[in-house]
Every structure is written in structure tokens, then in C-alpha cells.
N, C-alpha and C positions, 0 to 999 in steps of 0.2 A: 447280682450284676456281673458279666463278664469282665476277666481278668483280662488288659491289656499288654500286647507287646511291641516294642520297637528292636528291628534287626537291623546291621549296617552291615552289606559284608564288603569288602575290601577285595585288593586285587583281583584274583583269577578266574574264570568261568570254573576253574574246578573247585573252586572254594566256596562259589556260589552254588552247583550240586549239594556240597554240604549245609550251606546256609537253608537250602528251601527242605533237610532232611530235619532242620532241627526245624523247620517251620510246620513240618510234619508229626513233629512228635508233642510239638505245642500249640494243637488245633486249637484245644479250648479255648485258646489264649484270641483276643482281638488282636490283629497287625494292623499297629496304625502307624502313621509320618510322625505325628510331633511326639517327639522323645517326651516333652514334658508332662506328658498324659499318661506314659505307663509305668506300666507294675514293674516290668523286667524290661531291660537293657540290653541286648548282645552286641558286641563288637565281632564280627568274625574279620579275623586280624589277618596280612600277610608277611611274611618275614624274609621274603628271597634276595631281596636287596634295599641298600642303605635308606635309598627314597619312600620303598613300602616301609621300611619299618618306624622310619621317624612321622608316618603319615597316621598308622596304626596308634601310635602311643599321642599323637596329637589329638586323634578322635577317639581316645580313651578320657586322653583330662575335658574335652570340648564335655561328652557325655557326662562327667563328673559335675561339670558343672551347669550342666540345660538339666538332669533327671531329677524326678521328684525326690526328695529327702529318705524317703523308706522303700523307695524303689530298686531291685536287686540288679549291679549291674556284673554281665560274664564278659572274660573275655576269652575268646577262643580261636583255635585253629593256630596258624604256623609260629607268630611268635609268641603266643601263649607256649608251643610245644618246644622252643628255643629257646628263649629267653623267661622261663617262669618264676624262677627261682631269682633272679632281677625284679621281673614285675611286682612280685610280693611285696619286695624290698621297698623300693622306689614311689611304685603307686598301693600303698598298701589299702586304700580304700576300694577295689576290686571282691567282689564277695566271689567270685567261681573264676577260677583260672582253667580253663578246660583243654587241652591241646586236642591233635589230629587223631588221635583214639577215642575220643568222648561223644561226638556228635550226634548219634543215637540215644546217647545217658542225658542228656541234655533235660530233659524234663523230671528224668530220677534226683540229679546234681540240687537243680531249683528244689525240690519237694524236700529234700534229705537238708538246706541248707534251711529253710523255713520249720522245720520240724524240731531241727536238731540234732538230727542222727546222724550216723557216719554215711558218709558218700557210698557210691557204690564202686566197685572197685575197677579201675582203670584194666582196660585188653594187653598185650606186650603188642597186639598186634593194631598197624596204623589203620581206622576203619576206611571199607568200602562200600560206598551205596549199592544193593541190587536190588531185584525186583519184590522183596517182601518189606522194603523202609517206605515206609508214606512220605511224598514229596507235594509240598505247596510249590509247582511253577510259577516264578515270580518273571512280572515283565515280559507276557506273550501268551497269547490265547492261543496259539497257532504251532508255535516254535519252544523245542526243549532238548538242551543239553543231554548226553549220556557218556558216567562217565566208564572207560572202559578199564582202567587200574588205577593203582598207587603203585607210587616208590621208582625207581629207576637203578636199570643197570647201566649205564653211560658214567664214563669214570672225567667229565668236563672239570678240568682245573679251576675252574672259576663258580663253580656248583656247591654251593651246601643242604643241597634238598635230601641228596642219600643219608646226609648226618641223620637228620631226624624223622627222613619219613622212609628209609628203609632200601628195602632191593624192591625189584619191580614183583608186583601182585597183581596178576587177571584176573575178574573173573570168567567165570566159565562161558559160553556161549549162547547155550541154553538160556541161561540167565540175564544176559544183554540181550536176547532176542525177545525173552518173556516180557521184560520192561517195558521193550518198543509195542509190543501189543498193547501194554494196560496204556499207556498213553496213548496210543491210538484210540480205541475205546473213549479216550474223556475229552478226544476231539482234535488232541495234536497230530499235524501234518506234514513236519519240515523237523530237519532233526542236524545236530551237529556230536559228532562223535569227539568224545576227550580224553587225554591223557597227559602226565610230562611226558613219555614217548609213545606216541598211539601206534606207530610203525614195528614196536615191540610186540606188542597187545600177542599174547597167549607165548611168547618166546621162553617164558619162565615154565612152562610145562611139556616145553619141547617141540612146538607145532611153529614153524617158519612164517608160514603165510596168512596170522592170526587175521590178519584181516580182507584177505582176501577171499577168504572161507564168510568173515562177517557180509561183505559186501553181497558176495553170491547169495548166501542163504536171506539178505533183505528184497534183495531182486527175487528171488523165486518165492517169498511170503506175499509180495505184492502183484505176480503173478496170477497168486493162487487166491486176491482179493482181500488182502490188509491195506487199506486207507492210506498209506504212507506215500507221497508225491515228489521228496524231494530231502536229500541230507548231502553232508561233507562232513570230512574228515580234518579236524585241526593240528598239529602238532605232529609233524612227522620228522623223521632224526634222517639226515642223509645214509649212514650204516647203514640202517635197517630197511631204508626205501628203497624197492626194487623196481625195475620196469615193469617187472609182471604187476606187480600193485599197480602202476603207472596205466597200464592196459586196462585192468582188471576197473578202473574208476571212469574210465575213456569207456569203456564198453557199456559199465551199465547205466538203465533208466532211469535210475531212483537218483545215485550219486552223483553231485554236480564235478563238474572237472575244474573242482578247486583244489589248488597244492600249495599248501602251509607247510615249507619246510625251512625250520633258522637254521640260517646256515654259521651266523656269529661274525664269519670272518671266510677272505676266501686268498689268502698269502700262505703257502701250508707250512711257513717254518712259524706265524703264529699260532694258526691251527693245530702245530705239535704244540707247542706251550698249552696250550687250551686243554689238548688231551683230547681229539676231535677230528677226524678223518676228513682228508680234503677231497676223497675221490667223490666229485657229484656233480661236476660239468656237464656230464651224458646226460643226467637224471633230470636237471636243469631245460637241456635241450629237448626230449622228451616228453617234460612237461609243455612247453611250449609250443612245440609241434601238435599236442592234442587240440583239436578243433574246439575253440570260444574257451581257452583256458584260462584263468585266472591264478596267476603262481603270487605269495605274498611268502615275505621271508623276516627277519629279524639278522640284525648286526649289534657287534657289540666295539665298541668304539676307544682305544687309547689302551685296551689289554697291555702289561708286562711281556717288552718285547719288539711292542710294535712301534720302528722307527718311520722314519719318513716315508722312503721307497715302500716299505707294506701297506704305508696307509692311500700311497697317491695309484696302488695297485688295485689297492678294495675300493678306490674313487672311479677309474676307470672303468673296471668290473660292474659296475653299478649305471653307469653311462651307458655302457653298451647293451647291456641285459634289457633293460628296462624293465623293473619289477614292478609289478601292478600295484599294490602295496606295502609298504614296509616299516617294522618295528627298530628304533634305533635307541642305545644304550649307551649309556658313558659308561665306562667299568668302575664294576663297584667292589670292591676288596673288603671280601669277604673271610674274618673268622675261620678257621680253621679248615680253610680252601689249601691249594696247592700254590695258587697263583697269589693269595697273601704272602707269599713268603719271597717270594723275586719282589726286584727295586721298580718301584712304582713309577709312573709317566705323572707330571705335577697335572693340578687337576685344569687350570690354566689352557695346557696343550690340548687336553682331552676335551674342553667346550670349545676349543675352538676347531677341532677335528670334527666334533659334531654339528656345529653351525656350516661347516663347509660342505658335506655328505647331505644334508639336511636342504642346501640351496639347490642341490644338483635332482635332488631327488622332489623337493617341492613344484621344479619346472616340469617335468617329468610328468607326475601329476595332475599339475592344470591342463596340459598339450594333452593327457591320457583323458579330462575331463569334457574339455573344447570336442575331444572326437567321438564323444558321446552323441552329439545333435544329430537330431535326423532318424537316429538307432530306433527299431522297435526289439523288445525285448519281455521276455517272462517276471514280471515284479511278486513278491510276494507282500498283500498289503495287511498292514499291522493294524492300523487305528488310527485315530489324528493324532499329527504331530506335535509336539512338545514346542517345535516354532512358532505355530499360532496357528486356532482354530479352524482358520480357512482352509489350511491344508490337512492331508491324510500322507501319513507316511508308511512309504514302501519301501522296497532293495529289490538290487539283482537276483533272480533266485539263487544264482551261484554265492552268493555274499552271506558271509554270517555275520549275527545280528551285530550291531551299535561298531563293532570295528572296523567296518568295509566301507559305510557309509549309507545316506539316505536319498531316498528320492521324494520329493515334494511335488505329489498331487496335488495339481490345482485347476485340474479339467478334467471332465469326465463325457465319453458318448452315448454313458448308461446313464438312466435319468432315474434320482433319487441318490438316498445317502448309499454307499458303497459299503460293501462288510468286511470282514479279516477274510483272505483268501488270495487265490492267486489268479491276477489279471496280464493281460498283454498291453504295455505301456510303452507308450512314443515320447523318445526326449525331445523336448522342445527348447528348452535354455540352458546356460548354465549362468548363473550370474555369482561373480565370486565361486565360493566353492560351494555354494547351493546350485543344486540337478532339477529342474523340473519339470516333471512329466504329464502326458492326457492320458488318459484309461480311454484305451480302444473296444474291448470288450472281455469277459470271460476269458482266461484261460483252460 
């Protein structure tokens, strides 16, 4: 009888990379939903801030208590690799504590804990997937993550990722581009590129325009007749993003003219506290000026520092911009950060700092939703929707997945059931913040 498994991974799309590598290296294993039915357990854990961590160690004890009695549960990834030496302590019922170097040993770890033997022994160095790790693509027939390093050299006051996952590590290019072949091959056709800073990507070996060389050399594969229809790039650091990238994503065919840059904050005497360069106004403007662009950012909210006048500055900032979508954060004080150690803003001001950015940016939104009607547009369709069976859900092609949002198929000019692929869809409603659109035909 096959050996079942249940994986939960937590925060990040780059942790999810990791999750579907150890999903790779435990084919034998059945992947099923109810925890209560398997063998092994994995929590792939995140530890970047207070909210993921207290989220992680809740669905550590939830697991503790849904898993079969003899069933092995791991926990791995960030705060396993942060806090383990805790974990032990605390939840001592955990059989594998694995951190951000294990993920590959992952099936060694389980066999050697079941046998008896000594583990095998941990890398100094934080693992990266490339193209010779077997990946189970979780959640998309169509669509797959790639991730393009670990680690980071951005010195953000408010950052404890370099603590434990290092300086920034590429890989080579070869190597990213080899990937995107074997996935193409097994049918994926929409791609989203990742890093903590993708705009660094190859900086650690000397080469500026790491990804400007990626973009070109995708566009001339697809050229030359690699299957590849459609990617973006997530996570870009102001520093490092330059116009010519800016161009370089505007020009080509493949890359949609999506710009994921967090900016955190946009006051630069909090920006210096942060440790975080304010120069990206241009870069900003740039983005926007590209035809049918999509810019989405990230702020961080109530930092050490920030008095009234900075915050009623990054409220304004955000009024006039109009970001297409955005990530918002109350500051979380962080362990042996820089900005743990300045006199903190009570947490009081800090929700209500974020309930106020949050209204302004909600209007914003609906007004950016309302001017959807009417729009024809390229969707990429996934499968039916999780809303209810009637519908089939899609997105903008420019959109990556589950963050940007959905569109709810519920007409079509094609007659019969519809497949994963990419269609030209007309919005027709928006009701609430549900999008609903007709499949026009084929794109």
C-alpha cells in the first residue's frame, strides 16, 4: 500500500518552490488533503514577520493534533532555520526540524528518522532549486514559479532574512533557462520569475543586467520555438531596477509589463531609517508610462521613525499614484534587526495608520474594478473555480496567480466545456469585488 503524505507550505511563493521540491523528492509518497490519513506531516514554515510566525507554530500544534498517532510530523523551512533550537524545546513533539538547507534531504531526513540512523548531514550552504531537483507543480496545470536565487544583499533595517539565509546566491543562467525548458516539455506555459531581490539576479557574480540577459535570451528561445506564451517578473528592489530593465520588459513578447517593486515607504528620512534608497520616482513614472502596465508595490506601515507628516506624505503618495495593487504591513519588530533597537510607534497608532491607507487604497480599487466593464482582454484560464462550479476561473494574463485576482467565467461563445489555456475575455460585471467575464474566443 502507498505511503501517504500531507504538506502545508506557508507564506511565500519562494517557499512554495521549496515545498513542491520536497514534493519531488517524496513521489512515492501519496499527496493527500486530510492530514488525518498520512504517514508524514510537513509544515513548511515562514518566519519573516511576527504574524507568519505565530501562524506557523499554530499550524504546527493544529497538525499535532488532526495527525495519526504514528504519523511523522517535519517542520521546515524559515522558522524551523530561526527558531529550532526553541522549537525543540517548546514543541518537543516535532520528529524533523529541517531548516532552509534540508529541502532536497527531505526524504533522506524521514528514512534515517524511521530506520534509526544518523541524519544526513546538513549543507553550510542555504539550498537552491535548479534544473536537476524533481518538482511536483502544485496548483496549476498551466503556471510555474522559477526561482532565480537565495539570500540577499540589501542591508533593510527592518529585514532578518540575510540573518539566516545568507548573502544573495544565483544561479547560473544556463540553469534557469534549462528549467524553463523541462517545464515547457510537461506542458507549462505562463511563468513568474522569483527572488527576495529578482532585480539583483546574477549581481553576486558580477553581471548588472542579470535579468535583462534572462528576458532577452527567453524571448529569442521562444523565437526559435519553445512553447513559452507568457511570464513576469516578481520582486524587484528600487536600487537595482533600472530603466533599461524597464525597456527591456516593455519590449518583449513573452514578458508581460508587470512591475512588482516594494517600495515600503516613500518619506526618504524614513527610507534612511529602513536602510533603503528613496531614489524611484522616475522608475515609478516609467513604469507607468509603459503601455497596459500593471505596477503593484508593498508598504510598510508605523516603522520607527515615522511621525505624522511621513505618514500623511506616503498617504498622499499613494492618492496620486494610483497603484494597481498593493501589499500593506504594520511593522513588525524584528529580532536582531536594526530597527528593533529605535523606540517603537505603540501598536494602536500603527492599526490605525493602516486602517486609514487601507480606505484610501480600497476606493481606489473598486473605481480601478468599475473600469474594467466593457474591457476585452487576454485571460489565462485555470479550471473552475473554487466559487462554485458554474464558473471557470481566469486572470489578466499580466497578473500572477491568486495575488492579483480572479475573473469568473460565466459565459462562453465557444460551445462546450473550455480547457486550461489562454482565451480573449470581455468583462461584463463586476459585482462586489467579484470580475465577470464571456470567453470571446481562442487567444
Amino acid at each position: 500500500m502507498r505511503k501517504k503524505l500531507h504538506l502545508i507550505s506557508l507564506g511565500c511563493t519562494k517557499n512554495l518552490v521549496d515545498s513542491e521540491v520536497m514534493l519531488g523528492a517524496l513521489s512515492e509518497y501519496e499527496n493527500i488533503q486530510e492530514i488525518g490519513e498520512a504517514d508524514v506531516v510537513i509544515i513548511n514554515t515562514c518566519g519573516f514577520i511576527e504574524a507568519a510566525k505565530q501562524e506557523s507554530v499554530q499550524t504546527i500544534l493544529n497538525a499535532l493534533e488532526s495527525k495519526k498517532k504514528d504519523a511523522i510530523l517535519v517542520a521546515s523551512g524559515c522558522l524551523s532555520e530561526r527558531y529550532a533550537k526553541e522549537l525543540k524545546q517548546e514543541i518537543p513533539e516535532i520528529d524533523i526540524i529541517a531548516g532552509v538547507k534540508d529541502y532536497d534531504k527531505i526524504d533522506k531526513l524521514i528514512e534515517s528518522l524511521k530506520n534509526g540512523s544518523l541524519a544526513p548531514q546538513t549543507s553550510n550552504e542555504v539550498f537552491l532549486a535548479d534544473e536537476n531537483h524533481k518538482r511536483v507543480i502544485s496548483g496549476s496545470r498551466i503556471h510555474a514559479y522559477i526561482k532565480l536565487s537565495e539570500g540577499c544583499n540589501q542591508k533593510c533595517s527592518f529585514c532578518a532574512i540575510p540573518n539566516f539565509k545568507g548573502k544573495l546566491h544565483s544561479r547560473t543562467l544556463e540553469s534557469t533557462l534549462k528549467e524553463v525548458k523541462n517545464l515547457v516539455k510537461l506542458g507549462f506555459r505562463d511563468f513568474s520569475f522569483i527572488a527576495q531581490d529578482s532585480s539583483s539576479y546574477l549581481r553576486d557574480v558580477g553581471v548588472k543586467e542579470g535579468l535583462v540577459q534572462l528576458i532577452k535570451s527567453i524571448d529569442t528561445l521562444a523565437k526559435e520555438g519553445l512553447e513559452i506564451k507568457s511570464a513576469r517578473i516578481l520582486y524587484l528592489y528600487p536600487s537595482t531596477t533600472s530603466k533599461a530593465l524597464v525597456k527591456t520588459i516593455c519590449d518583449s513578447p513573452i514578458f508581460q509589463n508587470y512591475f512588482d517593486m516594494p517600495l515600503q515607504h516613500i518619506n526618504k528620512k524614513v527610507l534612511s531609517l529602513m536602510g533603503r534608497s528613496g531614489e524611484f520616482v522616475g522608475l515609478l513614472k516609467a513604469m507607468r508610462a509603459v503601455p497596459n502596465s500593471f505596477v503593484r508595490t508593498s508598504f510598510i506601515v508605523g516603522h520607527p521613525g515615522e511621525d505624522e507628516e511621513e505618514f500623511v506624505e506616503l498617504c498622499e503618495f499613494i492618492k496620486n499614484y494610483r497603484f494597481d495593487r498593493m501589499n500593506l504591513f504594520g511593522f513588525s519588530c524584528e529580532e536582531g534587526t536594526k530597527s528593533a533597537r529605535l523606540e517603537q510607534i505603540p501598536q494602536k497608532i500603527i492599526n490605525a495608520r493602516l486602517k486609514t491607507i487601507n480606505r484610501i487604497f480600497t476606493k481606489q480599487y473598486k473605481t480601478g474594478l468599475k473600469e474594467l466593464v466593457g474591457k476585452e482582454l487576454v485571460a489565462i484560464l485555470e479550471g473552475k473555480s473554487t466559487e462554485s462550479e458554474y464558473f471557470y476561473s481566469a486572470r489578466d494574463i499580466r497578473f500572477a496567480p491568486e495575488i492579483d485576482g480572479e475573473i469568473l467565467i460565466n459565459d462562453s461563445k465557444i460551445e462546450g466545456d473550455l480547457k486550461v489555456g489562454y482565451y480573449r475575455v470581455k468583462i461584463t460585471e463586476v459585482a462586489g469585488e467579484n470580475v465577470l467575464g464571456c470567453v470571446l474566443g481562442h487567444a
